[in-house]
N, C-alpha and C positions, 0 to 999 in steps of 0.2 A: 504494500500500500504506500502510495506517493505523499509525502507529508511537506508542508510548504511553509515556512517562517518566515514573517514579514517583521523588516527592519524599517527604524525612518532616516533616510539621507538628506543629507547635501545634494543639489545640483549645478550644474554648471549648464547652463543650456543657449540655446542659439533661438531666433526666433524670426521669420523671414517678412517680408513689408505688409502681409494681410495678418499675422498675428497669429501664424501656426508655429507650435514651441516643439523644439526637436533639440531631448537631454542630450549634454556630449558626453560629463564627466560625473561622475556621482562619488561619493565620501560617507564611508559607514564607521561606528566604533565598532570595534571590535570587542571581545570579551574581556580582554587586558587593558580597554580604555586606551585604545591605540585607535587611532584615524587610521585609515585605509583606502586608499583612491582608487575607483577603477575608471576603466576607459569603457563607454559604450561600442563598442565595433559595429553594430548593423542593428538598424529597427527593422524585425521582421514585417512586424504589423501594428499599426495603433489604430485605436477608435477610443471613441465618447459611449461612455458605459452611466448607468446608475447601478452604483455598486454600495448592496446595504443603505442605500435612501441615500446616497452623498453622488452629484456628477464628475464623475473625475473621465480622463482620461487614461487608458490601456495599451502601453509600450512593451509588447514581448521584442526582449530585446538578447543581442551577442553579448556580451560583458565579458572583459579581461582584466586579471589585474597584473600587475607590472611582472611577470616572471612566470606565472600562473596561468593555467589552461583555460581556454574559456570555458562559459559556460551559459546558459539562455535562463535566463528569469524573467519576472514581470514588473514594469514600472509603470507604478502609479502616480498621477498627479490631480488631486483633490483638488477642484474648482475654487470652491467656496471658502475652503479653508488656507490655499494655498501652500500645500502641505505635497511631500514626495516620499512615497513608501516603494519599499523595492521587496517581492516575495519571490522567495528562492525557495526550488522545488528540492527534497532529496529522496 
């Protein structure tokens, strides 16, 4: 069974002249209270989701960290709240 923990990041994002936001770089702590930056590699796919009554936006994305294999999770960006969670599947 596939279990998925959701962390809340930093992002770093770009955003093009009509106002679509496309994450580059995201920044998580770790369990040591250590920062940890990874690189976005590739948005597979995004959409505008209502997820749990809040509108965010749905970034399945590549993610690499600096030495480290990639690996595909999900990035979240909450509307209302303005808020970026990233849920890693294992």
């Amino acid at each position: 069974m596939q279990q998925s923990t959701k962390y809340p990041v930093d992002i770093i994002a770009a955003f093009n002249p009509v106002g679509q936001i496309k994450p580059l770089y995201l920044r998580v702590e770790n369990e040591s209270h250590e920062l940890i930056t990874m690189t976005i590699q590739k948005i597979l796919t995004h959409k505008t989701e209502n997820y749990g009554g809040l509108h965010c936006i749905h970034y399945y994305c590549e993610i690499t960290q600096t030495g480290g294999e990639p690996f595909f999770g999900d990035v979240y960006y909450y509307i209302e709240t303005h808020k970026w969670m990233i849920y890693h599947h294992t």
